[in-house]
N, C-alpha and C positions, 0 to 999 in steps of 0.2 A: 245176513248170514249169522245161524247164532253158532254161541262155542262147541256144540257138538258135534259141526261140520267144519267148524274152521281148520283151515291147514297154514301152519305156520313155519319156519324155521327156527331150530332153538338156537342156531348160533348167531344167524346175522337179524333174527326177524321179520325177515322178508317176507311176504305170502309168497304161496307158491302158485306158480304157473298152472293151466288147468292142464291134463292130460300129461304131467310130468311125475315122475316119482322120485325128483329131485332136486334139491333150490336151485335155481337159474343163476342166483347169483355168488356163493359158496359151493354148490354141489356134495351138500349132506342128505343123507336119506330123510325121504319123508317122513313127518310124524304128524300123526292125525290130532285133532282132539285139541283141548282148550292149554297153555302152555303150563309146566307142571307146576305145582305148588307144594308137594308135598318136600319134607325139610329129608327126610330118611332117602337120600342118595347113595348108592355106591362108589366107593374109592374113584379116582382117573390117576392113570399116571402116565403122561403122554414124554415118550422118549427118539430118542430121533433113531431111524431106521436103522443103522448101522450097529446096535446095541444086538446082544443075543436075545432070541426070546424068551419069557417067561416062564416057569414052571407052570405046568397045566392048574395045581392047587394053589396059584400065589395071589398076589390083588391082579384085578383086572387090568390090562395096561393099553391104551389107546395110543396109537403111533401118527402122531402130524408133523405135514411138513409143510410149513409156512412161511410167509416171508418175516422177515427178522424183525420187524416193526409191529407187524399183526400178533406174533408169536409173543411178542412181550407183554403185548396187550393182554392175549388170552389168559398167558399165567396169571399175572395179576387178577384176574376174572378169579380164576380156577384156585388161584390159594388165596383167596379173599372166603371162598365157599369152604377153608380145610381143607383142603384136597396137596396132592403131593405133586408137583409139577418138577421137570426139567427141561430145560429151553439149551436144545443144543446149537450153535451156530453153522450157518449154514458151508459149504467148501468153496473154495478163495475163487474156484473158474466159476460157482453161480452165480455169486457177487458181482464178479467182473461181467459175465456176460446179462446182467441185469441192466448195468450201468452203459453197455455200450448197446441195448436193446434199446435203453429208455429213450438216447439218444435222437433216435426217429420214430414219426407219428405211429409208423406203422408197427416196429417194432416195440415198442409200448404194449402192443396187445399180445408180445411173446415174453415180458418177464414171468418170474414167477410167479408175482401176485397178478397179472393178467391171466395167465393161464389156467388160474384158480378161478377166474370168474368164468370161465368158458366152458370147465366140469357141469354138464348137465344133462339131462336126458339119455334115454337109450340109442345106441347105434341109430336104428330105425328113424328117430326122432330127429337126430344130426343128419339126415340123409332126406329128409323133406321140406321142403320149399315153405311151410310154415312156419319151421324155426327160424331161417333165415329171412323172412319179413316181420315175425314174431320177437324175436330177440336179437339177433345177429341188425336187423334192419334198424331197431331204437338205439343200440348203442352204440354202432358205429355210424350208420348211414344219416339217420336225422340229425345228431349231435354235430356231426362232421360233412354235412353234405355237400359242401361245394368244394371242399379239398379232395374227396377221394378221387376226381377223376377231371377236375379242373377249377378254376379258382377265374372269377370273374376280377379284372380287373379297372382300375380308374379310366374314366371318360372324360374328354375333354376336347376344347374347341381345335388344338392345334396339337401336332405330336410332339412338340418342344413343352407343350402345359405338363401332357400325359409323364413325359419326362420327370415335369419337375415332382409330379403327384409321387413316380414308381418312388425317386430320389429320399422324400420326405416318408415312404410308407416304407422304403428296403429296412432288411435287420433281421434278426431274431427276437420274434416276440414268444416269450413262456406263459402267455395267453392262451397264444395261437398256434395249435397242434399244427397244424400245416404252414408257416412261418419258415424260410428258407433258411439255416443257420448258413450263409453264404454272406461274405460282407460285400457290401459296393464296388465293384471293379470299373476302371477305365477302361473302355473298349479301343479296340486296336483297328478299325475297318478296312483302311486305305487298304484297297484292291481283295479282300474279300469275294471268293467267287460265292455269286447268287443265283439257284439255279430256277429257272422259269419253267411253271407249268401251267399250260394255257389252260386248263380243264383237265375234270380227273376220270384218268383214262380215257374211255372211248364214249363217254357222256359229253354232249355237247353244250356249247353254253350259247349264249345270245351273241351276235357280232358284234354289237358294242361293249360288252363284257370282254370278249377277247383282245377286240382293239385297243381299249384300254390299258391292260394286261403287258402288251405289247408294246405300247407308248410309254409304260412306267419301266419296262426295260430298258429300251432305246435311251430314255433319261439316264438308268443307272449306270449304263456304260459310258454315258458320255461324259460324269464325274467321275471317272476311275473306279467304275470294278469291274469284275472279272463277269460275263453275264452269259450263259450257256443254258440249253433246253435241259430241262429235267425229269424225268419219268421215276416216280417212287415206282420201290419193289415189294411186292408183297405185303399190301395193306389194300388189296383189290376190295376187301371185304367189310372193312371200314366201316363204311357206312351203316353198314346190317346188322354191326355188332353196337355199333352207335345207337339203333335203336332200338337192342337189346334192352342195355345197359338205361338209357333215356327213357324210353316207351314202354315196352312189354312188363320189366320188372318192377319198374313204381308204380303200376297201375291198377296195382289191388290194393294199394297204401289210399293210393290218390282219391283213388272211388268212396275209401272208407274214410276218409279226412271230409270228402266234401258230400257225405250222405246227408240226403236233408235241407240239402241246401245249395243244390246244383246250381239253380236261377241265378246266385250270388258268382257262378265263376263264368270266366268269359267264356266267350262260344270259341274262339280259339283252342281254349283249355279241353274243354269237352269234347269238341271236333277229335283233337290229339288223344283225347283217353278213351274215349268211342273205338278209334283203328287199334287203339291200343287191346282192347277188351277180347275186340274179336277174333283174335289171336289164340294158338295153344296157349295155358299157361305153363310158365316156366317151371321146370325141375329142379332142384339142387345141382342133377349133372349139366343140365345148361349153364346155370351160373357158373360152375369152375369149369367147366370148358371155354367158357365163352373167354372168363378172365384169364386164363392162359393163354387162348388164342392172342389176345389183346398184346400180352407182354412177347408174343413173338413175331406179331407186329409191331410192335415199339422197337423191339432187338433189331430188326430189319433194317430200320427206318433210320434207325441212329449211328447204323455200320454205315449208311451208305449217307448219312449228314457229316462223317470224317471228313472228308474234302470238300463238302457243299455244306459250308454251316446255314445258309439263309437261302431260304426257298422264298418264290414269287410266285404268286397264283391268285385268283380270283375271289371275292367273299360268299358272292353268291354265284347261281347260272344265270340271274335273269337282274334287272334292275328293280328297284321298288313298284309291287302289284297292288292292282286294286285286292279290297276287300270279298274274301272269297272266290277270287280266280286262283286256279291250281291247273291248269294248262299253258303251256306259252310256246310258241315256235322259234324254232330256230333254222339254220340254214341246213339242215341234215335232217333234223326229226324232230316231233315234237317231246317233250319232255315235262314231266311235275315236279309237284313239289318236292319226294324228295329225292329225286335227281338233282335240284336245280339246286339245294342245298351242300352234295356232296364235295364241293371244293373246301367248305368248312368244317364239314362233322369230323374228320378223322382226325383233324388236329384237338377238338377238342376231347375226341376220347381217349387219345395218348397222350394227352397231358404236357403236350408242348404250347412255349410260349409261344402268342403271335399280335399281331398289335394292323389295323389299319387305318388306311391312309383316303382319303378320298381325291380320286386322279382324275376322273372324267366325267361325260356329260351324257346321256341319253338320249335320242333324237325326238323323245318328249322333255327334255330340260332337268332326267331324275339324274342327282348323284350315282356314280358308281366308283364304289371303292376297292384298292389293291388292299390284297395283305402278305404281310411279312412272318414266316416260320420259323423260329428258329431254335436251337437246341438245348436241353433243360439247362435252368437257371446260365442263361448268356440274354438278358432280357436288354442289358444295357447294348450290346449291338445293335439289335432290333432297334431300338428309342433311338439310338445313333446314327441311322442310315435312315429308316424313318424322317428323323429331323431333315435330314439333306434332302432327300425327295421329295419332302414338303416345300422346302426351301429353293430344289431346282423347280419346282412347278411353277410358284406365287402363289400370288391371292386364289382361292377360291371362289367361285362366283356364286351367288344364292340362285334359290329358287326364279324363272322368271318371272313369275307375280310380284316379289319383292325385291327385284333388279329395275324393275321397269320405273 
């Protein structure tokens, strides 16, 4: 590109986005052409809003409102050039509510200096599904991708290890945007009611998936707690937003990360981004409907984990499949893959902890494992009862090839 087309910002230097008329990342007007040189500028006198205006015949006066550390910066910039600067301080409730924004991952993106970076484009252009994969998607979603909507956690051979990992990894890290500022609590379980959901809703799973299911109950009662069937409310939908959120919307990212070089991802990967493709694509109003739907599903879900902190339910519908089977019977109807999945997606789209367990056996020798729900940041219950359940079972057995 030479300088007669380049588009730059004069303040931060950024280039600009194409099809914008304004920096993505300050939100100054564009200015075309190569950056200036010439020494013969006119006056700036940048004053903070609240001043009267200028006389129509006075120096020019540009009005910024910045955050208090950028603003210093700039002066210095601007009276380093002769220029006549004032840096007025910002009002005591911006300050404070900057400081109790900053606090969390999310509200980071609502101080004042976040908000600055968000000034960009036209209505039109905030209202299209390309700014939100274009911009909106590299700065928060890839930067931050496994915090916004779940955080994979430690593995390990027994849930007393997973324990000791969560133990050694709990705290506030200022690393790590999404880091719980919640310190280590001792769980309190004795008689903890846990409510048991054999499958979600009228989606049926495999019989030994149930039984299973069933059998990890009948255990947790028999150590003292409180163990009653449980029907979530209103997160029917779960699933569909799960693969909103998963599928539909990273799949223009995904496609364009692995252009060129499909051969190189698994055929699992492709298989997923293929269903994905063939899809409407998504809108902006999909995305914030879809994410409000989510948060009234979470509301839902957490009114009714008040007296049921730890839910019991199954990991998957079916036990471990061959490669490329996507049908499996069950005692009611047959069902796929992602029926068979539905006992686990909703928790991962609403962002609850849950941790399992491996309880039972398949009448071909596969593990099948229970899991455990439970309510934000209460991870040490889960790890706590977890432990016991492990602990009333025993050993686990391996596979029969290497039992025998």
């Amino acid at each position: 590109m030479d300088d007669s087309s380049y588009s730059h910002c004069p303040n931060c230097h950024a280039e600009y986005r194409p099809g914008f008329d304004t920096c993505t990342e300050c939100g100054i007007a564009l200015v075309r052409g190569p950056a200036p040189v010439d020494d013969e500028r006119e006056p700036v006198h940048a004053e903070d809003h609240r001043r009267p205006p200028p006389e129509r015949d006075s120096v020019p006066v540009v009005l910024c409102q910045l955050p208090v550390v950028e603003a210093q910066i700039l002066a210095t910039k601007l009276e380093a050039e002769g220029l006549v600067v004032t840096v007025e301080e910002p009002a005591l409730w911006t300050a404070y509510a900057d400081v109790v924004k900053a606090a969390n991952p999310f509200g980071a993106q609502l101080t004042s200096a976040g908000l600055r970076r968000w000034n960009f484009g036209t209505l039109q252009q905030r209202l299209e599904l390309s700014t939100y994969v274009e911009v909106i998607w590299h700065r928060v979603f890839v930067p931050n991708a496994g915090g916004l909507l779940g955080v994979a956690g430690p593995m390990a051979r027994s849930a007393n290890d997973v324990r000791l990992l969560f133990t050694a990894l709990s705290g506030y890290d200022s690393q790590d945007p999404f880091s719980a500022p919640v310190p280590l609590r001792a769980p309190q379980p004795d008689g903890t009611p846990i409510g048991v959901m054999e499958q979600f809703y009228d989606v049926p799973v495999e019989a030994g998936t149930r039984d299973t299911v069933l059998k990890a109950a009948r255990v947790l009662g028999e150590i003292g707690f409180q163990v009653e069937p449980f029907k979530p409310r209103g997160i029917e939908r779960a699933p569909n937003l799960w693969w909103f959120f998963f599928g539909q919307l990273p799949a223009p990212l995904t496609k364009q990360m692995i252009q060129g070089r499909e051969q190189e991802a698994h055929w699992t990967g492709t298989e997923f981004l293929t269903t994905a493709l063939e899809q409407p694509a998504p809108t902006a109003n999909d995305l914030l409907s879809n994410l409000a739907a989510r948060d009234r599903m979470r509301a839902a879900l957490l009114r009714q984990m008040e007296t049921v902190p730890l839910i019991l339910a199954p990991v998957c519908g079916v036990a471990a499949f061959r490669h490329r089977e996507r049908r499996w019977e069950t005692d009611s109807k047959p069902i796929g893959l992602f029926e068979a999945m539905m006992p686990v997606t909703p928790w991962n789209l609403l962002g609850l902890p849950a941790m399992t367990v491996p309880f039972g056996m398949s009448a071909d020798g596969l593990p099948i494992g229970v899991q455990l729900i439970g309510r934000p940041y209460e991870e040490e219950l889960i790890l706590e009862v977890g432990v016991r359940l492990e602990e009333a079972r025993g050993p686990f057995p391996g596979p029969p090839a290497f039992s025998e």
